[in-house]
C-alpha positions in Angstrom: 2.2 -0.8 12.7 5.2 -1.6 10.6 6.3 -4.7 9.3 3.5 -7.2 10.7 0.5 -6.6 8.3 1.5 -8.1 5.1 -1.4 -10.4 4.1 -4.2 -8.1 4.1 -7.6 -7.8 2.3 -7.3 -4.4 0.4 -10.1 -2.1 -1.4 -10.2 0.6 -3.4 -13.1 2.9 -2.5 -14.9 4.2 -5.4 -18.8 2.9 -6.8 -19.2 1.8 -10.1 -18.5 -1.2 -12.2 -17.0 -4.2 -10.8 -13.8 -5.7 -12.6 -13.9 -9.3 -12.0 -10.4 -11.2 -12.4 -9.8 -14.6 -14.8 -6.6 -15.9 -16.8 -6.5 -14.3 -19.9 -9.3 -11.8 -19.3 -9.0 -8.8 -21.3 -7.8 -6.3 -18.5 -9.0 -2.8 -19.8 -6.8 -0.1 -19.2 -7.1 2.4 -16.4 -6.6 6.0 -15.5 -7.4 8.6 -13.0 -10.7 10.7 -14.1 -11.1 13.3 -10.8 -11.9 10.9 -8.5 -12.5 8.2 -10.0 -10.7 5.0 -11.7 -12.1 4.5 -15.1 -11.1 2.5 -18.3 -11.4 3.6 -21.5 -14.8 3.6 -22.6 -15.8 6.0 -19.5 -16.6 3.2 -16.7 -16.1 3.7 -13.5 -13.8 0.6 -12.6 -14.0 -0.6 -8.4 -10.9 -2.7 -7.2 -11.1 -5.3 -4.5 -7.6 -7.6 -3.7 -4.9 -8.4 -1.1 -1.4 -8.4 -0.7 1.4 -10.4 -1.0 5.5 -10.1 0.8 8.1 -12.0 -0.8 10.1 -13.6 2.2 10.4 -16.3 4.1 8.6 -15.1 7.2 5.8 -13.7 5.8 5.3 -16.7 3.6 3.9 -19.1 6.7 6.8 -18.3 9.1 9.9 -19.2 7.0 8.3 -23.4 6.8 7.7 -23.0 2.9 11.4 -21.7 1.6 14.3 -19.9 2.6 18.1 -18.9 1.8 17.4 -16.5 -1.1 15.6 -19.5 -3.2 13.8 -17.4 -6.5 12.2 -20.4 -7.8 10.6 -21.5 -3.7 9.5 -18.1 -3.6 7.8 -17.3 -7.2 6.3 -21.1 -6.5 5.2 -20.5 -3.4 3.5 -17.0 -4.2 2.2 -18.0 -7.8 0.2 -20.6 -6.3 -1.2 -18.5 -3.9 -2.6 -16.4 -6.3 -4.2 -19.6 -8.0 -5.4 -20.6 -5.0 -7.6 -17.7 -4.0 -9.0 -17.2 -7.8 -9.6 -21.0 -7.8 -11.8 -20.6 -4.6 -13.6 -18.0 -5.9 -12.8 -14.7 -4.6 -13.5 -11.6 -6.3 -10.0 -9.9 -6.7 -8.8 -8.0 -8.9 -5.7 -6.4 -8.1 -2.6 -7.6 -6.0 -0.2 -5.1 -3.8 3.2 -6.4 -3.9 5.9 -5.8 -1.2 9.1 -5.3 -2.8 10.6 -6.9 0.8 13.8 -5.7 1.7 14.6 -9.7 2.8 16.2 -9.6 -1.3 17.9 -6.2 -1.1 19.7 -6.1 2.0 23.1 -7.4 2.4 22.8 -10.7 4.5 23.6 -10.9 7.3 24.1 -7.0 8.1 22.4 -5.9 11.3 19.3 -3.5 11.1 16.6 -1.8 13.8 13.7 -3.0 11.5 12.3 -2.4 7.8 12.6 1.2 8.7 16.2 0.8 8.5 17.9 1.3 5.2 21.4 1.1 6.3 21.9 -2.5 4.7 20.2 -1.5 1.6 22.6 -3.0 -1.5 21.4 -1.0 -5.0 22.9 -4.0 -7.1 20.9 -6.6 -5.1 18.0 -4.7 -5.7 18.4 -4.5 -9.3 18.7 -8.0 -9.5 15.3 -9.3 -7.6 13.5 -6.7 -8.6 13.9 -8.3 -12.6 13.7 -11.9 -10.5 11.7 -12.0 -8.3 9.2 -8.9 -8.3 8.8 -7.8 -11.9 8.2 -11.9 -12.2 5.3 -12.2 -9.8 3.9 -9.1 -11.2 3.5 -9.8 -14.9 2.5 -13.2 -13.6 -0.3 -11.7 -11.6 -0.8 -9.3 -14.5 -1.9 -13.2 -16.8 -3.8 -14.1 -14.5 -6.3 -11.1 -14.6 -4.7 -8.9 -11.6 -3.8 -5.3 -11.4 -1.2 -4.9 -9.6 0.5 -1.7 -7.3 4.1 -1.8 -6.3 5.4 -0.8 -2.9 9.4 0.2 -2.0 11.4 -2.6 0.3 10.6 -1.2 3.8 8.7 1.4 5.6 9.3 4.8 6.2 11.4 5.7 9.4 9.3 7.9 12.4 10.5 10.7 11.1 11.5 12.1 7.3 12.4 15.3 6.0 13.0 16.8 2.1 16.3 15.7 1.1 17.0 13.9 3.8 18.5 10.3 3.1 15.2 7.9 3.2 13.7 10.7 0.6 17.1 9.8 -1.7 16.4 6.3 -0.9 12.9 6.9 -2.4 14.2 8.4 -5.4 16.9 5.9 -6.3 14.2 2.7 -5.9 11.7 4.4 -8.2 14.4 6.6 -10.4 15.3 2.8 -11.5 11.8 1.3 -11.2 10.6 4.0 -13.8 13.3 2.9 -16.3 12.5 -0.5 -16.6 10.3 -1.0 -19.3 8.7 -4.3 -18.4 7.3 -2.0 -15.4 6.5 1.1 -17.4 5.4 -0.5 -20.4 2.8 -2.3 -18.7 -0.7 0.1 -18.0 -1.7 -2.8 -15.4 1.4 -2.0 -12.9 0.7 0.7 -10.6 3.0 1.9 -7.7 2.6 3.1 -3.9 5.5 5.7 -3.6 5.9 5.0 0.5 4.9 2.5 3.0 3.5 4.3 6.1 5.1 7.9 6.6 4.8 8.8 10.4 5.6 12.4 11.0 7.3 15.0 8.1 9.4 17.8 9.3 7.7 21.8 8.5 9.6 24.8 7.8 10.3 26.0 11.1 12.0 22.5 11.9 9.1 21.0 13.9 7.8 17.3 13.0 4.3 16.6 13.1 1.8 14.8 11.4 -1.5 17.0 10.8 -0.1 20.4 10.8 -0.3 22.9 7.2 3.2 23.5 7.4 3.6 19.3 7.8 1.2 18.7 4.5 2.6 21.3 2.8 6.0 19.7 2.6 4.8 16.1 2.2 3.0 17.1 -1.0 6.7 18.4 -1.9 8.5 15.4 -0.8 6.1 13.3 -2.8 6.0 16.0 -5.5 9.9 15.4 -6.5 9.4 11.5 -6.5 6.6 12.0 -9.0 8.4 14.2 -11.0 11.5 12.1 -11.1 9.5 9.2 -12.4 7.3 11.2 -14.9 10.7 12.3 -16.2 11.7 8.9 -16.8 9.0 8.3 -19.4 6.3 6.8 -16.6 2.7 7.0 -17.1 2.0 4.4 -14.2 -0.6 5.2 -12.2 0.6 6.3 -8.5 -0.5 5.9 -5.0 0.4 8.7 -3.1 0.5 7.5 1.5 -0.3 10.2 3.7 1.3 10.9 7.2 0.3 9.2 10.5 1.2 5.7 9.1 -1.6 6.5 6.2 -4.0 7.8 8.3 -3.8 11.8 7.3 -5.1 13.2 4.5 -7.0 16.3 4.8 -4.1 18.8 3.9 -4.1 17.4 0.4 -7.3 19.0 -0.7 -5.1 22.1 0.1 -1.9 20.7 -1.5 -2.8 18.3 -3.8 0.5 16.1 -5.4 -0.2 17.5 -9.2 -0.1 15.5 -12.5 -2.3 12.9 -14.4 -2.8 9.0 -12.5 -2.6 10.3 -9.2 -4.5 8.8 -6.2 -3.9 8.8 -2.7 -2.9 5.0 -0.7 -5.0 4.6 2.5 -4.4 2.7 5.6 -7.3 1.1 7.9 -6.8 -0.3 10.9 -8.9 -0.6 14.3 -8.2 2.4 16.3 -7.9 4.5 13.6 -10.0 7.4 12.4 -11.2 7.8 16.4 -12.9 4.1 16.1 -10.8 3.6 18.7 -11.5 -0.3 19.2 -10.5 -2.3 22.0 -10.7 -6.0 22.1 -13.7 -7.3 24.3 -12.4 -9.8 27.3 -15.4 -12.3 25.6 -17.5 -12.0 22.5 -20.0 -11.0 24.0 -18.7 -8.0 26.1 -16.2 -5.9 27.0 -15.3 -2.3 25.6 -15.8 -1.2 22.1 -14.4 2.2 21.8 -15.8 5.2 19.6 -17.9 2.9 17.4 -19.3 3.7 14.1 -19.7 7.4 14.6 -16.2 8.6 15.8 -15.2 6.5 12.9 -17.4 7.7 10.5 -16.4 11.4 11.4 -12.6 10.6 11.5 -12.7 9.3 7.8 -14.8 12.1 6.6 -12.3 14.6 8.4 -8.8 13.2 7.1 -9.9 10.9 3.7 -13.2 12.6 2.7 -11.2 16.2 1.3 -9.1 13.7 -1.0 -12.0 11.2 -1.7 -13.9 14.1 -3.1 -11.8 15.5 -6.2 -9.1 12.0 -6.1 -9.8 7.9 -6.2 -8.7 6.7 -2.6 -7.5 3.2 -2.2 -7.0 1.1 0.7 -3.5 -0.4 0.5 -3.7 -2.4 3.9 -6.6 -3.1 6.7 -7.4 -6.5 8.6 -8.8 -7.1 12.2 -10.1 -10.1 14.0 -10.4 -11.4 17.4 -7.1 -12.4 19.2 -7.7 -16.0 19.6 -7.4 -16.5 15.7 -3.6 -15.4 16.0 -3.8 -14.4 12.5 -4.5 -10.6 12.2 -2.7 -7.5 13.3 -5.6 -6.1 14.2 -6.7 -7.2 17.2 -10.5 -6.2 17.4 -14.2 -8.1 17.2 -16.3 -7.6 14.1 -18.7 -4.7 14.0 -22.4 -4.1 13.8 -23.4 -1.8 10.7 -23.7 1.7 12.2 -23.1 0.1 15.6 -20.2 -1.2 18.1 -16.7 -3.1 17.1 -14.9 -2.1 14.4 -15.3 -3.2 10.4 
Protein backbone atom coordinates (compact mmCIF):
# COMPACT_ATOMS: atom_id res chain seq x y z
CA UNK A 1 0.00 0.00 0.00
CA UNK A 2 2.96 2.28 0.09
CA UNK A 3 5.03 3.32 -2.63
CA UNK A 4 3.44 1.39 -5.73
CA UNK A 5 0.32 3.52 -6.62
CA UNK A 6 1.67 6.66 -8.11
CA UNK A 7 -0.18 7.08 -11.41
CA UNK A 8 -3.67 7.07 -10.22
CA UNK A 9 -7.03 8.59 -11.43
CA UNK A 10 -8.08 10.80 -8.50
CA UNK A 11 -11.59 12.67 -7.63
CA UNK A 12 -12.81 14.88 -5.43
CA UNK A 13 -16.30 14.00 -4.27
CA UNK A 14 -18.56 16.86 -4.14
CA UNK A 15 -21.74 17.66 -6.96
CA UNK A 16 -21.96 20.81 -8.57
CA UNK A 17 -20.31 22.62 -11.41
CA UNK A 18 -17.65 20.98 -13.41
CA UNK A 19 -14.26 22.89 -13.96
CA UNK A 20 -12.99 21.90 -17.18
CA UNK A 21 -9.10 22.38 -17.72
CA UNK A 22 -7.36 24.41 -20.96
CA UNK A 23 -4.04 26.55 -21.33
CA UNK A 24 -4.65 29.85 -20.27
CA UNK A 25 -8.12 29.28 -18.89
CA UNK A 26 -9.05 31.60 -16.29
CA UNK A 27 -8.74 29.29 -13.22
CA UNK A 28 -11.25 30.82 -10.54
CA UNK A 29 -10.13 30.82 -7.17
CA UNK A 30 -11.19 28.31 -4.64
CA UNK A 31 -12.08 27.90 -0.99
CA UNK A 32 -13.66 25.57 1.51
CA UNK A 33 -17.51 26.60 2.14
CA UNK A 34 -18.71 23.68 4.78
CA UNK A 35 -18.44 21.02 2.63
CA UNK A 36 -18.08 22.12 -0.28
CA UNK A 37 -15.28 23.56 -2.79
CA UNK A 38 -16.59 26.75 -4.27
CA UNK A 39 -15.04 29.76 -6.26
CA UNK A 40 -15.87 33.06 -5.76
CA UNK A 41 -19.05 33.77 -7.20
CA UNK A 42 -20.81 30.88 -4.83
CA UNK A 43 -20.36 27.75 -7.33
CA UNK A 44 -19.92 24.71 -6.19
CA UNK A 45 -16.59 23.67 -8.13
CA UNK A 46 -16.10 19.34 -8.72
CA UNK A 47 -12.44 18.24 -9.39
CA UNK A 48 -11.51 15.16 -11.43
CA UNK A 49 -7.38 14.51 -12.11
CA UNK A 50 -4.46 12.09 -11.52
CA UNK A 51 -1.19 12.05 -10.25
CA UNK A 52 2.09 12.36 -11.09
CA UNK A 53 5.89 10.98 -9.06
CA UNK A 54 8.95 12.62 -10.11
CA UNK A 55 11.50 9.64 -10.46
CA UNK A 56 12.89 7.54 -12.62
CA UNK A 57 10.93 4.40 -11.67
CA UNK A 58 7.71 5.65 -11.60
CA UNK A 59 8.25 7.47 -14.88
CA UNK A 60 8.04 4.01 -17.07
CA UNK A 61 10.53 1.94 -15.04
CA UNK A 62 13.63 4.24 -15.03
CA UNK A 63 13.70 3.81 -19.45
CA UNK A 64 12.83 7.67 -19.91
CA UNK A 65 15.69 9.48 -17.61
CA UNK A 66 17.76 8.99 -14.72
CA UNK A 67 20.86 10.20 -12.52
CA UNK A 68 19.18 13.33 -10.97
CA UNK A 69 18.58 14.81 -14.69
CA UNK A 70 16.01 18.13 -13.94
CA UNK A 71 15.48 18.92 -17.42
CA UNK A 72 14.64 14.62 -18.42
CA UNK A 73 12.40 14.85 -15.72
CA UNK A 74 10.34 18.31 -16.07
CA UNK A 75 10.38 17.02 -19.99
CA UNK A 76 9.29 13.89 -19.40
CA UNK A 77 6.40 14.96 -16.91
CA UNK A 78 5.34 18.24 -18.79
CA UNK A 79 4.48 16.32 -21.69
CA UNK A 80 2.61 13.99 -19.95
CA UNK A 81 0.36 16.49 -18.86
CA UNK A 82 0.01 17.71 -22.60
CA UNK A 83 -0.56 14.41 -23.56
CA UNK A 84 -3.68 13.64 -21.53
CA UNK A 85 -5.34 17.29 -22.12
CA UNK A 86 -4.46 16.80 -25.78
CA UNK A 87 -6.48 13.43 -25.77
CA UNK A 88 -9.21 14.89 -24.26
CA UNK A 89 -9.63 14.01 -20.65
CA UNK A 90 -11.53 16.04 -18.37
CA UNK A 91 -8.85 16.96 -15.60
CA UNK A 92 -8.63 19.50 -13.70
CA UNK A 93 -6.23 19.17 -11.03
CA UNK A 94 -2.84 17.25 -10.64
CA UNK A 95 -1.39 15.57 -7.22
CA UNK A 96 2.18 15.87 -7.25
CA UNK A 97 4.60 13.59 -5.25
CA UNK A 98 7.32 15.54 -3.92
CA UNK A 99 9.49 11.91 -4.32
CA UNK A 100 12.08 11.50 -1.94
CA UNK A 101 14.25 9.98 -5.17
CA UNK A 102 15.59 14.16 -5.04
CA UNK A 103 15.89 14.55 -1.29
CA UNK A 104 17.64 11.70 -0.12
CA UNK A 105 21.31 11.50 -0.03
CA UNK A 106 22.36 8.96 -2.91
CA UNK A 107 23.27 6.23 -2.37
CA UNK A 108 22.33 5.98 1.52
CA UNK A 109 20.50 2.79 2.37
CA UNK A 110 16.78 2.91 3.40
CA UNK A 111 13.78 0.26 4.43
CA UNK A 112 11.45 2.04 1.97
CA UNK A 113 9.67 5.65 1.47
CA UNK A 114 8.74 5.25 5.00
CA UNK A 115 12.19 5.71 5.97
CA UNK A 116 13.40 9.19 6.50
CA UNK A 117 16.77 8.40 7.71
CA UNK A 118 18.47 9.62 4.36
CA UNK A 119 16.42 12.65 4.25
CA UNK A 120 19.08 15.80 3.32
CA UNK A 121 17.03 19.37 4.18
CA UNK A 122 19.49 21.22 1.62
CA UNK A 123 18.58 18.73 -1.18
CA UNK A 124 15.16 19.27 -0.57
CA UNK A 125 15.34 22.94 -0.80
CA UNK A 126 16.85 22.69 -3.88
CA UNK A 127 14.34 20.35 -6.06
CA UNK A 128 11.62 21.54 -4.46
CA UNK A 129 12.43 25.28 -6.34
CA UNK A 130 13.68 22.81 -9.41
CA UNK A 131 11.96 20.44 -9.98
CA UNK A 132 8.42 20.53 -7.98
CA UNK A 133 7.52 24.18 -7.67
CA UNK A 134 8.47 23.88 -11.67
CA UNK A 135 6.05 21.25 -12.65
CA UNK A 136 3.46 22.82 -10.46
CA UNK A 137 3.23 26.39 -11.86
CA UNK A 138 3.54 24.64 -15.11
CA UNK A 139 0.54 22.47 -14.50
CA UNK A 140 -0.99 25.62 -12.86
CA UNK A 141 -0.64 27.34 -17.12
CA UNK A 142 -1.97 24.79 -18.34
CA UNK A 143 -5.43 25.02 -16.47
CA UNK A 144 -4.57 22.39 -13.42
CA UNK A 145 -5.10 22.75 -9.83
CA UNK A 146 -2.69 21.27 -8.21
CA UNK A 147 -2.22 19.56 -4.34
CA UNK A 148 1.23 18.85 -2.92
CA UNK A 149 2.17 15.77 -1.10
CA UNK A 150 5.57 15.41 1.42
CA UNK A 151 8.58 12.98 -0.15
CA UNK A 152 7.48 9.63 1.33
CA UNK A 153 4.87 7.90 3.32
CA UNK A 154 4.18 7.83 6.83
CA UNK A 155 5.96 5.01 8.84
CA UNK A 156 3.39 2.09 10.55
CA UNK A 157 3.37 3.83 13.41
CA UNK A 158 3.59 7.79 14.51
CA UNK A 159 3.18 9.59 17.50
CA UNK A 160 3.00 13.60 18.58
CA UNK A 161 6.43 14.86 18.63
CA UNK A 162 7.88 12.04 17.55
CA UNK A 163 10.60 12.41 14.71
CA UNK A 164 8.37 11.71 11.33
CA UNK A 165 5.81 14.50 13.00
CA UNK A 166 9.18 16.94 13.09
CA UNK A 167 9.91 15.70 9.73
CA UNK A 168 6.34 16.94 8.71
CA UNK A 169 6.85 20.13 10.20
CA UNK A 170 10.28 21.08 8.72
CA UNK A 171 8.90 19.98 4.84
CA UNK A 172 5.90 22.24 5.22
CA UNK A 173 7.51 24.93 7.84
CA UNK A 174 9.60 25.70 4.54
CA UNK A 175 7.03 24.81 1.91
CA UNK A 176 4.81 27.62 3.59
CA UNK A 177 7.58 30.23 3.22
CA UNK A 178 8.10 30.00 -0.29
CA UNK A 179 6.01 32.45 -1.90
CA UNK A 180 5.79 30.96 -5.35
CA UNK A 181 3.80 28.16 -3.32
CA UNK A 182 1.86 30.46 -1.05
CA UNK A 183 1.25 33.10 -3.41
CA UNK A 184 -0.35 30.92 -5.72
CA UNK A 185 -4.46 30.21 -4.67
CA UNK A 186 -4.28 27.17 -7.31
CA UNK A 187 -1.58 25.08 -5.07
CA UNK A 188 -3.12 23.12 -2.54
CA UNK A 189 -1.27 20.62 -0.20
CA UNK A 190 -1.88 16.96 1.37
CA UNK A 191 -0.15 17.19 4.78
CA UNK A 192 0.68 13.10 4.94
CA UNK A 193 0.77 10.25 2.64
CA UNK A 194 -1.05 7.30 4.25
CA UNK A 195 -0.86 7.33 8.14
CA UNK A 196 -1.23 3.74 9.42
CA UNK A 197 -1.80 3.58 13.22
CA UNK A 198 -1.34 6.92 15.73
CA UNK A 199 -0.37 6.32 19.28
CA UNK A 200 -3.41 7.36 22.19
CA UNK A 201 -2.80 8.66 25.59
CA UNK A 202 -2.48 5.52 27.39
CA UNK A 203 0.38 4.56 24.89
CA UNK A 204 -1.62 2.06 22.73
CA UNK A 205 -1.49 2.43 18.72
CA UNK A 206 -4.46 1.90 16.92
CA UNK A 207 -6.17 3.10 14.04
CA UNK A 208 -10.15 3.63 14.79
CA UNK A 209 -10.11 4.20 18.48
CA UNK A 210 -11.36 8.00 20.18
CA UNK A 211 -8.34 8.21 21.98
CA UNK A 212 -6.33 7.43 18.30
CA UNK A 213 -8.51 10.34 16.49
CA UNK A 214 -8.24 12.48 19.11
CA UNK A 215 -4.53 12.77 18.77
CA UNK A 216 -4.35 12.71 15.04
CA UNK A 217 -6.48 15.74 14.80
CA UNK A 218 -3.65 17.17 17.25
CA UNK A 219 -0.83 15.88 15.29
CA UNK A 220 -2.33 17.44 12.12
CA UNK A 221 -3.56 20.39 14.22
CA UNK A 222 0.20 21.67 14.91
CA UNK A 223 1.24 21.21 11.16
CA UNK A 224 -1.67 23.47 10.28
CA UNK A 225 -0.97 25.79 12.61
CA UNK A 226 2.73 26.01 11.75
CA UNK A 227 1.86 26.74 8.16
CA UNK A 228 -1.06 29.28 8.92
CA UNK A 229 1.62 30.95 10.97
CA UNK A 230 3.84 31.26 8.05
CA UNK A 231 1.37 33.50 6.18
CA UNK A 232 -0.36 30.26 4.24
CA UNK A 233 -3.87 30.41 3.05
CA UNK A 234 -3.45 27.19 0.86
CA UNK A 235 -6.03 25.09 0.95
CA UNK A 236 -5.14 21.69 2.93
CA UNK A 237 -5.81 18.06 2.70
CA UNK A 238 -5.99 16.58 5.84
CA UNK A 239 -5.24 11.97 5.45
CA UNK A 240 -6.85 9.97 7.92
CA UNK A 241 -5.46 6.74 9.66
CA UNK A 242 -5.63 3.20 8.26
CA UNK A 243 -3.51 4.32 5.11
CA UNK A 244 -6.53 6.92 4.43
CA UNK A 245 -9.18 4.77 5.13
CA UNK A 246 -10.53 6.26 8.69
CA UNK A 247 -12.33 9.12 9.10
CA UNK A 248 -15.19 9.01 11.30
CA UNK A 249 -13.50 10.45 14.55
CA UNK A 250 -13.20 13.77 12.69
CA UNK A 251 -16.73 14.66 12.90
CA UNK A 252 -15.88 14.48 16.70
CA UNK A 253 -12.46 16.20 16.26
CA UNK A 254 -12.54 18.15 13.42
CA UNK A 255 -8.72 19.71 12.40
CA UNK A 256 -10.08 23.62 12.87
CA UNK A 257 -9.37 26.69 10.59
CA UNK A 258 -10.54 28.03 7.14
CA UNK A 259 -9.41 25.62 3.57
CA UNK A 260 -9.58 22.54 5.32
CA UNK A 261 -10.66 19.24 3.71
CA UNK A 262 -9.94 15.82 4.43
CA UNK A 263 -7.48 13.50 1.57
CA UNK A 264 -9.18 10.06 0.90
CA UNK A 265 -7.79 6.80 -0.13
CA UNK A 266 -9.74 4.05 -2.33
CA UNK A 267 -8.65 0.96 -3.01
CA UNK A 268 -10.35 -2.56 -3.56
CA UNK A 269 -10.66 -4.15 -0.24
CA UNK A 270 -11.25 -1.20 1.39
CA UNK A 271 -14.37 0.07 3.12
CA UNK A 272 -15.50 -3.92 3.66
CA UNK A 273 -15.71 -4.24 -0.44
CA UNK A 274 -13.47 -6.64 0.25
CA UNK A 275 -12.59 -7.67 -3.51
CA UNK A 276 -10.79 -10.55 -4.59
CA UNK A 277 -9.62 -11.09 -8.03
CA UNK A 278 -11.82 -13.78 -9.95
CA UNK A 279 -9.58 -16.83 -11.40
CA UNK A 280 -11.50 -15.79 -15.07
CA UNK A 281 -13.72 -12.88 -16.01
CA UNK A 282 -16.36 -14.53 -15.67
CA UNK A 283 -16.08 -16.09 -12.16
CA UNK A 284 -14.57 -16.48 -9.22
CA UNK A 285 -15.06 -14.61 -5.76
CA UNK A 286 -16.14 -11.00 -5.41
CA UNK A 287 -16.07 -10.18 -1.84
CA UNK A 288 -18.56 -7.77 0.06
CA UNK A 289 -19.85 -6.09 -3.17
CA UNK A 290 -21.57 -2.91 -3.40
CA UNK A 291 -23.27 -3.05 -0.05
CA UNK A 292 -20.44 -3.74 2.50
CA UNK A 293 -18.82 -1.00 0.50
CA UNK A 294 -21.42 1.27 0.53
CA UNK A 295 -21.82 0.93 4.43
CA UNK A 296 -18.08 1.15 5.06
CA UNK A 297 -17.78 4.64 3.31
CA UNK A 298 -20.87 5.93 4.91
CA UNK A 299 -19.40 4.67 8.38
CA UNK A 300 -15.70 6.15 8.14
CA UNK A 301 -16.01 9.18 5.19
CA UNK A 302 -19.73 10.01 5.38
CA UNK A 303 -19.29 12.00 9.25
CA UNK A 304 -16.52 14.20 7.31
CA UNK A 305 -18.35 14.27 3.90
CA UNK A 306 -21.26 15.82 5.70
CA UNK A 307 -19.97 19.30 7.27
CA UNK A 308 -16.15 19.02 4.99
CA UNK A 309 -15.25 18.55 1.04
CA UNK A 310 -13.62 15.03 0.80
CA UNK A 311 -11.18 14.27 -1.98
CA UNK A 312 -9.80 11.19 -3.26
CA UNK A 313 -6.01 11.60 -3.43
CA UNK A 314 -5.33 8.00 -4.82
CA UNK A 315 -7.64 4.87 -6.17
CA UNK A 316 -6.99 2.52 -9.28
CA UNK A 317 -7.91 -1.26 -9.80
CA UNK A 318 -7.88 -3.51 -12.81
CA UNK A 319 -7.56 -7.06 -13.56
CA UNK A 320 -4.08 -8.68 -13.08
CA UNK A 321 -3.29 -9.56 -16.51
CA UNK A 322 -2.98 -5.71 -17.51
CA UNK A 323 0.13 -5.51 -15.03
CA UNK A 324 -0.55 -1.90 -14.70
CA UNK A 325 -2.65 -1.24 -11.45
CA UNK A 326 -2.07 -1.84 -7.81
CA UNK A 327 -5.26 -2.87 -7.47
CA UNK A 328 -5.72 -6.06 -8.45
CA UNK A 329 -9.61 -6.51 -8.86
CA UNK A 330 -12.35 -6.86 -11.94
CA UNK A 331 -14.64 -3.94 -12.67
CA UNK A 332 -17.87 -3.77 -10.91
CA UNK A 333 -21.60 -3.88 -11.71
CA UNK A 334 -23.48 -0.59 -10.37
CA UNK A 335 -25.04 -1.72 -7.04
CA UNK A 336 -23.74 -5.19 -7.79
CA UNK A 337 -20.37 -7.50 -7.65
CA UNK A 338 -16.47 -6.44 -8.28
CA UNK A 339 -15.32 -3.45 -7.07
CA UNK A 340 -15.47 0.32 -8.81
Amino acid sequence: MIGLRKLLTAVMVTCGLVAVAWPGMDMPVLHVDGRYLKDDAGNVVNLHGFAQTYSPWFNERGTKWNNYDVNGCLEYNKKKIDELLEAGWKMNFVRIHMDPYWSNTPGVSTTGENDISAFDFNRFRTYLSQVFIPMAEYAVSKGLYVVMRPPGVCPEKIEIGDAYHKYLKRVWGYVSTQSRLTDNPHIMFELANEPVQIKDNDGQFGSNTDGCFKNLTAYFQEIVDLMRGNGCDNILWIPGTGYQSQYAGFARYPVTGDNIGYAVHVYPGWYGSDAIEPSHELGGSYGGGFNAFAAGWASQIKPVADFAPVMVTEMDWAPSKYDASWGKSITGKMFGEGFG
